[in-house]
N, C-alpha and C positions, 0 to 999 in steps of 0.2 A: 840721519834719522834722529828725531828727537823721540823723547821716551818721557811721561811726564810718572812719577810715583812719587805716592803719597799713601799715610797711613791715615783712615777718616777717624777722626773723634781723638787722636793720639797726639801729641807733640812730639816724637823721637825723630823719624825718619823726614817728616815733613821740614825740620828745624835744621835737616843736617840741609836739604838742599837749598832751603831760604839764605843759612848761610855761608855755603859755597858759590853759591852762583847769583844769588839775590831773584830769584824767580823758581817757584816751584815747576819751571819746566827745564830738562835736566840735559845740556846737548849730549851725546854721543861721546864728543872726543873730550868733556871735562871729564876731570880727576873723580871718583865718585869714595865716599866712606860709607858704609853698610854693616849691619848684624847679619852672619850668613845663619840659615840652618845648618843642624845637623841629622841625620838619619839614623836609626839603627842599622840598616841595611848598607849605608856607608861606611860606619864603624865596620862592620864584620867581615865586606867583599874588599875594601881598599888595602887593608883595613883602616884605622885612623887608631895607634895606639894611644891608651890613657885618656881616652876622649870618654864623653858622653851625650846624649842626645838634645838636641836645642831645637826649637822651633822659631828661631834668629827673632827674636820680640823684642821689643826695647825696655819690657818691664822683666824683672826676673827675681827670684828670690833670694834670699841671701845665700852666700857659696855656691849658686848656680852659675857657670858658664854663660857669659856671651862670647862668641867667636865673631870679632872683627877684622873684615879686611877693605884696604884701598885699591881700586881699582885705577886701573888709566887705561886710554882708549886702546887698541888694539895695533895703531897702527905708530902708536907712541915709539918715541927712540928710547933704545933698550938701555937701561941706567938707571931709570926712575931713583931717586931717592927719598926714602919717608923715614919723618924724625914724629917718632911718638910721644904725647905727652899728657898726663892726667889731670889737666887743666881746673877740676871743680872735685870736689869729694865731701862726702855729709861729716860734720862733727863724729870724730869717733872711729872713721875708718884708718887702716893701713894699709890699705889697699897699695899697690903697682903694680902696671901691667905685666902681660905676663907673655913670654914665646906663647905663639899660637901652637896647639898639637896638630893644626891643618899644615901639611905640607904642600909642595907645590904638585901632588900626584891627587890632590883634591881638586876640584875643578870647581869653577864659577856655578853656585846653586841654581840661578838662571839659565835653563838656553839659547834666548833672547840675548842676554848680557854674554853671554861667551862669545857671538858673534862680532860682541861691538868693544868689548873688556878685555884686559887680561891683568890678573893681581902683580901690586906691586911691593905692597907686603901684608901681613897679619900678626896680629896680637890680640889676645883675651885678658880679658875682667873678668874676675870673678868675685866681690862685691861681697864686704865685710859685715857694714853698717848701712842701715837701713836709709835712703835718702835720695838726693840726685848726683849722681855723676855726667863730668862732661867730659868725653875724649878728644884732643886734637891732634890729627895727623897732617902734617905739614909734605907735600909733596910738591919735590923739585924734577921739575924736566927739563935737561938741558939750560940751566942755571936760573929758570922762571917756578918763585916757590908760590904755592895753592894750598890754601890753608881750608884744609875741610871738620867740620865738629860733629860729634855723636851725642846724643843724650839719652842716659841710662838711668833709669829709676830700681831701686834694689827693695827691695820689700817683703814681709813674712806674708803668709797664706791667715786669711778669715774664715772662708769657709760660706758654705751657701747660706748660712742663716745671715750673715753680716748682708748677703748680695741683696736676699730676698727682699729687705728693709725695704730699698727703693727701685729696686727693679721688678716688683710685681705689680708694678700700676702709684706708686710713691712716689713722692717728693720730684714729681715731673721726668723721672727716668721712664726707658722703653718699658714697657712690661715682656720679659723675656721670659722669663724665671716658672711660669704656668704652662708655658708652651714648651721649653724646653725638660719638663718634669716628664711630660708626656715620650722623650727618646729615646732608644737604647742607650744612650748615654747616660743617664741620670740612675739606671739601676746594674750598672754593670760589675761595679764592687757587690753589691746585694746576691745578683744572681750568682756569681763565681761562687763567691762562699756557701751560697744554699745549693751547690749543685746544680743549678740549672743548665749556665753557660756550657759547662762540660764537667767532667769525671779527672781529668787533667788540670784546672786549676790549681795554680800555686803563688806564694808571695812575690815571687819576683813579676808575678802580671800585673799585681800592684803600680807596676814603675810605670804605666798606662792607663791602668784602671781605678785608680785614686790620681787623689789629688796634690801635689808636692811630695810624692813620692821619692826620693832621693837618699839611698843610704848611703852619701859620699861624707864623712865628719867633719866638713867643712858647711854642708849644710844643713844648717840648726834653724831652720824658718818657719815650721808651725805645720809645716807637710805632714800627710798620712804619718810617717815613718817616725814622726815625733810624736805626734801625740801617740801613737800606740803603744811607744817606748815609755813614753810617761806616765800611763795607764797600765804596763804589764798586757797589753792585750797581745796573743799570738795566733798566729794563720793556724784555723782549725783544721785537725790532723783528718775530718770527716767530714767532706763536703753533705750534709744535710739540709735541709727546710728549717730557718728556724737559726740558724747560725747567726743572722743578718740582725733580726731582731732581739738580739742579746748581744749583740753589739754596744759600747758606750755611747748615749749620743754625742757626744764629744767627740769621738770617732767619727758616728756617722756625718757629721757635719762638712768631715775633710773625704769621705769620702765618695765612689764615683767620678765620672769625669764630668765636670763641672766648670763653672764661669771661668776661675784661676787654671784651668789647664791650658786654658787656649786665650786668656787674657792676660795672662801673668798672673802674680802674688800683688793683692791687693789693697794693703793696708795703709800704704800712702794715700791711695785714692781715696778708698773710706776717709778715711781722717782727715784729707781735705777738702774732700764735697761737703764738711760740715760748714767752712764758712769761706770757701771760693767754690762754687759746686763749676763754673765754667774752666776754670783751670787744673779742677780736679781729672778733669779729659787727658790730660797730656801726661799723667800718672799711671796711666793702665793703658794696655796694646790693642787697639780694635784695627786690624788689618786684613788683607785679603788676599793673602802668600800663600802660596801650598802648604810650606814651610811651618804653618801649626798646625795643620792636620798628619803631616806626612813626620813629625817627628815619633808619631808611632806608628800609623795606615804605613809604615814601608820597612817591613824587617820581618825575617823567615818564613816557615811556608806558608802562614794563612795568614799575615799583613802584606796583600802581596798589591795593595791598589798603586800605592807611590810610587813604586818600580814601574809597574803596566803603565802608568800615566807620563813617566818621563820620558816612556820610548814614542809616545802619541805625538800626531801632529798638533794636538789644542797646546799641548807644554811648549811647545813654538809659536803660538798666535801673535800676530804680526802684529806690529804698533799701526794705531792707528788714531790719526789727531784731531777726524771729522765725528760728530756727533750721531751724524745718521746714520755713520755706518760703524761707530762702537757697540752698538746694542749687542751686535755678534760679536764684534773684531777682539771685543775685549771682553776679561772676565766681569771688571766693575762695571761697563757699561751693559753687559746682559742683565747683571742684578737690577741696578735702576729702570732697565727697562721693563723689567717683568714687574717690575713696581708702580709702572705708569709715571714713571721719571722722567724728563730728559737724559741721556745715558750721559754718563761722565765719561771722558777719556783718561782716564788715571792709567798707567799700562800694568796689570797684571796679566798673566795668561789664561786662559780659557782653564780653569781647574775645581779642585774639591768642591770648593765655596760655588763658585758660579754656579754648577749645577743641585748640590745638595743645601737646602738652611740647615745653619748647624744650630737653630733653635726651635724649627717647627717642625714635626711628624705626620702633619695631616697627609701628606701626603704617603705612598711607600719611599723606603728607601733615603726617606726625605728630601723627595724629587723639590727640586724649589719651585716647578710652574709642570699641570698638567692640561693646561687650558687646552678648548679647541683651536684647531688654528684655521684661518679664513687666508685662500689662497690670493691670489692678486689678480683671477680673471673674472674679474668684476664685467667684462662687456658679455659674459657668457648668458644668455638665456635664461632665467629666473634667478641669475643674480651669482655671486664667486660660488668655489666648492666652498663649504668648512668641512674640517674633517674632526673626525667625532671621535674615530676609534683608532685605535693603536700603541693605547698601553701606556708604559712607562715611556715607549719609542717618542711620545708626543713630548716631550722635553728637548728632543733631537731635532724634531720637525718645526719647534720655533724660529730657528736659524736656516736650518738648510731645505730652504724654499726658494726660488724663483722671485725674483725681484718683478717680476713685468707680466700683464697682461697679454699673454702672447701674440693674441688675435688684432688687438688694438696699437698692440706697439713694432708690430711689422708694415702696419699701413701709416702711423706716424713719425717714424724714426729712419733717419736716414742712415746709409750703411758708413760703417765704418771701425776701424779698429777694439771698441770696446763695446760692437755690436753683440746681443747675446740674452742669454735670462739670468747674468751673471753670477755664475761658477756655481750654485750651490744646488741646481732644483729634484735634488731628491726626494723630496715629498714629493710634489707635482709628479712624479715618473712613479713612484711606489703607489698613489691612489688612481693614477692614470687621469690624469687633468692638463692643462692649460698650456696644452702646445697647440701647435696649427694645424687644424684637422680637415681645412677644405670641405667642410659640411657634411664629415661622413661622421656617421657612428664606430668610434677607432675602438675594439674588445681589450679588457682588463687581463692581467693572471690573478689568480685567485689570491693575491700572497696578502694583498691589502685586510680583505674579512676573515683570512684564516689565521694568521699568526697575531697571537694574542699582545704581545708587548714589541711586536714590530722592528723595529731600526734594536732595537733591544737583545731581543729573542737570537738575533746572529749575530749582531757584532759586538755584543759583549758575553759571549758564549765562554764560559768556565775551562780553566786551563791548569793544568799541575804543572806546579815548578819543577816537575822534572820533564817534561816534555820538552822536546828539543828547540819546537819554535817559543818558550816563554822566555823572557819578557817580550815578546816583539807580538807576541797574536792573545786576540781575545780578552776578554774582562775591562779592563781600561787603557787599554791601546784601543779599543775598536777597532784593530785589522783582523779580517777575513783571510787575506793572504801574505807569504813574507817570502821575500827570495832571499832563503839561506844560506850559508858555503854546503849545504850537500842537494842543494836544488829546494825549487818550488814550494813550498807546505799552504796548502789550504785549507781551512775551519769547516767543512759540510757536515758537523756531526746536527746542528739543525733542521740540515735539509732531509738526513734521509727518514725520516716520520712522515712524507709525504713522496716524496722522490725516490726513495729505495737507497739503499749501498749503492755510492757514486765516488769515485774518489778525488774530482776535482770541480767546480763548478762551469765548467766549459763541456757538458756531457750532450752526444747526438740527440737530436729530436729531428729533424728537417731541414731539407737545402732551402735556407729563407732567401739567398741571396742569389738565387736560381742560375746557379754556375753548374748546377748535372750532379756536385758532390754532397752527399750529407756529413758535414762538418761537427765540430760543437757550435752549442747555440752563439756562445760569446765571437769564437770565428764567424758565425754568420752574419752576426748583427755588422763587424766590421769591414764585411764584403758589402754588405749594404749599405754603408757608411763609404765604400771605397768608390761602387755605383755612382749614390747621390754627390757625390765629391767633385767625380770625371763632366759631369752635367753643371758644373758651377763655374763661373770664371777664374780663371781662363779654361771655356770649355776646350776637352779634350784633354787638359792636363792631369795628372794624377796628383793628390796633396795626400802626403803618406805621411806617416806619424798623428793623426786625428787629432787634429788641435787647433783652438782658435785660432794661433798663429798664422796655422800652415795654411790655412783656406782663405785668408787675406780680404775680407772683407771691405768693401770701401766703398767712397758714395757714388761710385760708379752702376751698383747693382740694383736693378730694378724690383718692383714690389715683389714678382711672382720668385725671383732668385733668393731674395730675404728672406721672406717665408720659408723657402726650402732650407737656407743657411740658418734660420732659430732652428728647425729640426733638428739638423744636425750638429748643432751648439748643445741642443738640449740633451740628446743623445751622449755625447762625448762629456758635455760638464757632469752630469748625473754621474758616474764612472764606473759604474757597474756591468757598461757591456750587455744590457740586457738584464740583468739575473735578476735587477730588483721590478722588474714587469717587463716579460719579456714581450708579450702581446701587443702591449701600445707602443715599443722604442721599434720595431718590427713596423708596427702599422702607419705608424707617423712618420716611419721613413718611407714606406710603402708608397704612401699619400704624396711627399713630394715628391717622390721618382717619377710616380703616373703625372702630376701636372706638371712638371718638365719635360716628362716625355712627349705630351701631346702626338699620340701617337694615333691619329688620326683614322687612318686607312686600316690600323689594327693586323702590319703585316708583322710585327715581332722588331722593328728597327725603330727609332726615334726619329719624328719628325724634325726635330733639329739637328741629327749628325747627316740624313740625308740631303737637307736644305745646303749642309755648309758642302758635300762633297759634290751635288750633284744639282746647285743651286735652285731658284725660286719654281720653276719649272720638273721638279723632280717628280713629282705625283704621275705623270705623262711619259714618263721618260723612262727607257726598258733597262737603261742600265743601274739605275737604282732600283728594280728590284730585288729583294731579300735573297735568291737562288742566283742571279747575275753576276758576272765574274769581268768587271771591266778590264782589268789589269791583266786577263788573259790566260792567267799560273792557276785555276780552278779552284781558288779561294773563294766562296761564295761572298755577297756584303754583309749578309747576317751574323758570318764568323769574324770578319773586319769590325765589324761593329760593336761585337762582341771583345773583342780584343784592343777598341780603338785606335785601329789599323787605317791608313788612307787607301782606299778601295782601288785608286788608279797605281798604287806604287806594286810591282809586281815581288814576289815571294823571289825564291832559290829555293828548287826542286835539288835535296841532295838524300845520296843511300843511307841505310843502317835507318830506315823510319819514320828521318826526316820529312815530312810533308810540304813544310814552309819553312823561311825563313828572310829574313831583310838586318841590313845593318850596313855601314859601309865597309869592312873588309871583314869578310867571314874568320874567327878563330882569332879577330887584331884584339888593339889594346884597349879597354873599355874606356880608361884613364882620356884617349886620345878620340873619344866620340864614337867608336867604333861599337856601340851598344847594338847589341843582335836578343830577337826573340826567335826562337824555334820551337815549333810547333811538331810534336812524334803524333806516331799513331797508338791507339788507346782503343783498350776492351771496355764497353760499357755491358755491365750487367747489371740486371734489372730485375727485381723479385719483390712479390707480395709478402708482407709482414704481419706477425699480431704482436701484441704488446707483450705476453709472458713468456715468447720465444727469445730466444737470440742467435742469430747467424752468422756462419763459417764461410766465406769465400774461400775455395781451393782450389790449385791448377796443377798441371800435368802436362808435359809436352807429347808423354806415350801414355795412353790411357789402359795400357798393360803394366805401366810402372807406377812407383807411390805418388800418392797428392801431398800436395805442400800447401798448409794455411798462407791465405796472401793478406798481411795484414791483421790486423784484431779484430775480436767476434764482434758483432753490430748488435744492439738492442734492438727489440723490434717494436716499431712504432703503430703498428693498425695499418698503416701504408705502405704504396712501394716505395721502396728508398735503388737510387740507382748509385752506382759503387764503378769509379773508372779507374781502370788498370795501366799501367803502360806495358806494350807489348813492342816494343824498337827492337828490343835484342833478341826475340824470339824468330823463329821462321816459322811455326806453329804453335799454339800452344791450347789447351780446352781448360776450359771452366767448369765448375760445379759450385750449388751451394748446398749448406748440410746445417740443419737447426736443430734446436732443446732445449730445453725450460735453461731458463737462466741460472747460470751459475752453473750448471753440466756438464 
C-alpha cells in the first residue's frame, strides 16, 4: 500500500518525507517520523499521566508539547533501534528532547497507520525559544540505518488582529478571517462569559475556547492565559451580558477559537511574510488531520464527536492513489472536489475537515457542500434524477450514489467480477431512482419527502454517553445498529414519529417474499434476494451470504441475467435491507423475478425450472404440471419448485410428520454429503387484520384445557396475514386467534 501525506501550504511533514524517502509518496514499509496528536479523552480513559492536549501540528507555541514518534512497518523485525538527536535549534534555546509521556499503551493516532505501523519509539519537544527546530531520528533495522527529519517551528500567539492584516482580502492571502467571523467559533469566549453558551461556564473551558490557552509555566507565549495575567483580568464570578465587552481588547484579541488554535502560534509566520511572504508557508500548520479539531471535539460528555468518529468506518477510509476515485476515497480529495478541483490523493481519512469548512457558516453546521446532487441515469426519460431535497443528508448523498446509469450500463457492459453500481447507491435506493425497472412504474416509501435532513435525521441520531451502545451508535459513527457483548442494539428512536414504538428495524408488514410467512420487512427482502439469486447462474443453485462475491458474475451472463444481477447488486450494496425504501428494493426485485421467470402459461412454476426438468416440450407435457407428482411420493412440482427440488427424484415418506424427505443416508453425516431436507406437516392459519389491532395465535390440544400463545402477538396490517405452525409432534391439536388495541 502506498499512502502519500502531506501538509498543504506548510513545510513540516511534507519536508520530513522528501527527506526520508526523496519522494512525497510514502511506501508502507519505510521507517516514518510524525507529530502524533493528543486528546483529552485519551488523557483521561488511557490515561496518558502528565500529558496535555496537542493537535500533532508542526507549528506550536513556546513550552507547548510536540509528541513525536517513529514508526516502522508492521511487519518489521522486532529490535528496531532509534537514536534521537536535536539536530537545528534557534539562538537562545535549551531545549533537549525529552521521554515521551505516550507509552506504548497509546496506540498509533491513525487507523489506517496501525494497520500498516507500529512505534518504534517517542520522544517530545517542548520548545524554549522562538524559531525552527529540526529533529532527527535515526532508525536501524537489522543493522540498515534510515535517517528520518522533523521540522518544528516554536512561536508566541498574535492574535486575530495580526491575522486579519492579510487574510481579509490583503497582501494576496485567502480572505478567511470575514467568513470565519461569521462561526460559532469566533464568539465562543464572548458568549461563555455573557452567559449564553451555558449557566456552567468556567476558566478552565478557556483551554478550548480561547486561544493559547495554557496554564503550564513553561508556557509564557502570548496565549489567553497571559495576557489576562498581565492585565489582572479574572473569569467573572457572574456569567451576564455585557461581561465580554468590558473585556480588554488586548484580551479580546487572544480570545475565541481563532486562526492560532488550529494553525499554531504565529508570529514566525507574521514576521516572515514580511519579506519571504512564500517561505513564510512553512512557518504555520495548514493541514487536514482530525488531530486539530479532535484536540478538543473529544473529551467528556458533550465533546463527544472525536470518540463517535474514531469508532466510524470514514476514520478508516481506504487509501486511494486514483484521482477519480479520491473525490470520495479521500478526505483531501472530497475537499478539492467540492471545489471543482481535480481531487488530490494526499491520504487523510474521511473526517472533521472533509465534511465541515472550519472558515465558512453559510451553510448549517458548516456543512462544506449542500449542493443538489444529479444522479448518473442520464439515458432516463427527460434526462438524470437531481435531487433537491434532503437536508443536511445531501452532504452524504455526494458520495454514496451509484456510479452507473443502470438502464444503459447493463446493455453495455459485459459481466464480470467488478460488475455492479459500485458499492455505494444509497441515494439512488433512498429517492427510488436508477435501477432496472423493465418499463414498469417501480412505487417509492415516503421516507425521501418526509424526513427532513434524511441520511442525517437517523444516522446521526443523538446518543448519551451513558448508554450502553456509545461510542459505537449514532452522532458521528453513523451506525444505526451494533452487535454488542449483550446482543443486538438498534437506533429506531427516529423511526417511531411515523412507525409507532418498534424495537428493531426488521418489524412485520407483509410475506413480500411469498413463502406463506409474514416475516420482518428486512427477512423478506432477503428471501427475495434468496429467490432472485436461485434464478441466476448457476441456475438452481443457492448463493447465500448476499454478496457480490457469492453470485459470481462473469462474462458468461447474458443481458436479461445482468440486469436482474444490478438489482440484486443494487439491493445488497445499498445495505439497508430495505429500510431505506422499502417499496422500490421490493419492486426491483419484484421486476427481475417476473422477467426471469417468464412464466408464460401463468401456472405459479417458472418457465425455466420446467424447461430444465421436463425439457423444450414441457408446455405439452402432463407431467410438468403444477399438481403432477412425477416421482410418484405425492410431492406436487409446484412444492419441488418451490423448494428447488428435482421433480423426478422421489422423497422418503417417514412417521412423527415427516411428509418428505431426500439426502443420501437419512440421519448420516452432513460433512460426508449426506445433506437431507425434511419437509413436517404444518397448521396454516389465516385471519383478516386492521392496523390498530394486534393478534394472539393460541393452541390447545383439549379445548377443555388452557390455551398456550404460539409465538409473539402480530401487528395488524389491514390484511390477511397467514401464520404457519408446525404441528409434527401433535396428534391433534386447535387453533384460535384473540386480538386488542395494541399494546393490550
Amino acid at each position: 500500500m502506498k499512502i502519500n501525506r502531506t501538509t498543504r501550504g506548510a513545510g513540516g511533514l511534507l519536508a520530513v518525507l522528501l527527506m526520508a524517502t526523496g519522494t512525497a509518496s510514502l511506501m508502507a514499509q519505510d521507517p516514518m517520523l510524525q507529530a502524533r496528536p493528543l486528546t483529552p479523552w485519551e488523557i483521561s480513559s488511557i490515561p496518558v499521566a502528565g500529558a496535555q492536549p496537542s493537535g500533532g501540528l508542526h507549528t506550536v507555541g513556546l513550552g507547548q508539547p510536540a509528541y513525536l514518534e517513529a514508526l516502522v512497518a508492521i511487519d518489521a523485525p522486532e529490535g528496531a533501534e532509534v537514536t534521537w538527536a536535536l539536530t537545528k535549534s534557534p539562538l537562545g534555546s535549551i531545549n533537549a528532547l525529552e521521554d515521551s509521556p505516550l507509552g506504548p499503551e497509546v496506540p498509533i493516532y491513525n487507523r489506517m497507520e496501525r494497520e500498516e505501523y507500529k512505534i518504534a519509539g517517542r520522544k517530545m519537544l517542548r520548545p524554549s525559544a522562538e524559531g525552527q527546530y529540526t529533529v532527527t531520528a535515526t532508525v536501524t533495522i537489522e543493522g540498515t540505518p534510515t535517517e528520518l527529519t522533523f521540522d518544528i517551528t516554536a512561536a508566541t500567539y498574535m492574535g486575530i488582529n495580526t491575522c486579519t492584516l492579510c487574510h481579509s482580502g490583503g497582501a494576496g492571502a485567502p480572505d478567511v478571517v470575514d467568513k470565519w467571523k461569521m462561526t460559532g467559533h469566533a464568539s465562543i469566549t464572548q458568549r461563555d462569559v455573557d452567559g449564553i453558551t451555558s449557566s456552567h461556564a468556567r476558566e478552565s473551558c478557556l483551554a478550548c475556547h480561547a486561544t493559547g490557552y495554557d496554564k503550564n509555566p513553561l508556557a509564557v507565549n502570548g496565549g489567553f492565559d497571559d495576557v489576562a495575567k498581565a492585565l489582572e483580568w479574572t473569569y467573572p464570578a457572574e456569567l451576564v451580558p455585557g461581561n465580554y465587552d468590558a473585556m480588554p481588547a488586548k484580551l479580546k484579541n487572544v480570545s475565541n477559537v481563532q486562526c492560532e488554535s488550529c494553525h499554531g502560534a504565529a508570529s514566525q509566520h507574521a514576521i516572515t511574510a514580511l519579506t519571504d511572504p512564500e517561505g513564510s508557508k512553512a512557518m504555520v500548520d495548514v493541514n487536514f488531520m482530525a488531530g486539530t479539531c479532535t484536540q478538543c471535539h473529544s473529551g467528556s460528555t458533550h465533546h463527544t464527536y472525536g470518540m463517535e468518529w474514531e469508532t466510524s468506518k470514514h476514520a478508516a477510509a481506504v487509501v486511494e492513489e486514483r484521482s477519480s476515485c479520491a473525490g470520495c476515497h479521500q478526505g483531501i480529495g472530497f475537499i478539492d472536489q467540492t471545489k471543482g478541483l481535480e481531487p488530490g490523493t494526499e491520504y487523510t481519512p474521511i473526517n472533521c475537515q472533509t465534511c465541515h469548512d472550519p472558515h465558512d457558516a453559510a451553510n448549517p453546521h458548516q456543512i462544506r457542500t449542500l449542493a443538489d446532487v444529479t444522479l448518473m441515469d442520464a439515458s432516463k426519460p427527460g434526462g438524470p434524477t437531481v435531487v433537491t431535497e434532503g437536508g443536511n443528508g445531501k452532504l452524504c448523498m455526494q458520495c454514496h450514489i451509484s456510479r452507473r446509469d443502470a438502464e444503459d450500463y447493463v446493455l453495455t457492459t459485459n459481466g464480470s467480477n467488478r460488475f455492479g453500481p459500485h458499492h455505494g447507491p444509497q441515494t439512488d435506493m433512498f429517492v427510488g431512482a436508477n435501477a432496472v425497472t423493465y418499463g414498469k412504474d417501480i412505487p417509492s416509501s415516503a421516507h425521501y419527502g418526509s424526513i427532513e435532513d434524511s441520511c442525517a435525521t437517523c444516522h446521526m441520531q443523538p446518543i448519551s454517553t451513558t448508554d450502553p451502545g456509545w461510542p459505537n451508535l449514532g452522532g458521528h459513527t453513523w451506525e444505526m445498529a451494533w452487535d454488542g457483548p449483550d446482543g443486538r442494539v438498534e437506533m429506531t428512536a427516529a423511526c417511531t414519529s411515523c412507525h409507532g414504538e418498534i424495537e428493531g428495524f426488521n418489524f412485520r408488514r407483509k410475506d413480500y417474499d411469498g413463502d406463506g410467512i409474514v416475516e420482518g420487512v428486512q427477512t423478506e427482502v432477503r428471501g427475495l434476494l434468496d429467490r432472485l439469486a436461485i434464478m441466476l447462474p448457476p441456475v438452481g443453485v443457492p448463493k447465500p451470504n448476499h454478496s457480490a462475491t457469492n453470485l459470481g458474475i462473469n462474462s458468461s451472463w447474458n443481458k436479461q441475467q445482468l440486469a436482474a444481477g444490478y438489482n440484486y447488486l443494487f439491493v445488497v450494496e445499498d445495505g439497508s435491507w430495505g429500510a431505506h425504501n422499502m417499496s422500490y428494493a421490493v419492486g426491483i426485485l419484484e421486476a427481475a423475478i417476473a422477467d426471469l421467470s417468464g412464466d408464460a402459461n401463468k401456472d405459479g412454476i417458472a418457465d425455466w425450472w420446467q424447461e430444465q426438468y421436463f425439457g423444450a416440450g414441457w408446455a405439452s407435457n402432463p407431467e410438468a404440471a403444477p399438481n403432477a407428482s412425477p416421482a410418484g411420493d405425492g410431492m406436487p412440482n409446484w412444492l419441488k419448485f418451490s423448494l428447488n427440488l428435482d421433480p423426478h427424484v422421489a422423497g422418503v415418506v417417514l412417521p412423527d410428520g415427516v411428509v418428505y424427505a431426500n439426502g443420501k443416508a437419512l440421519g448420516g453425516n452432513p460433512a460426508e454429503g449426506a445433506a437431507e431436507i425434511r419437509i413436517y406437516t404444518a397448521a396454516e392459519i389465516a385471519f383478516s387484520t386492521v392496523v390498530e389491532e394486534e393478534y394472539q395465535i393460541q393452541a390447545t390440544s383439549d379445548v377443555s384445557g388452557g390455551w398456550q400463545n404460539v409465538g409473539e402477538p402480530i401487528p395488524g396490517t389491514g390484511e390477511v396475514i397467514s401464520y404457519l405452525t408446525p404441528t409434527r409432534h401433535n396428534v391433534k391439536q386447535f387453533y384460535r386467534v384473540v386480538h386488542g388495541p395494541k399494546g393490550s
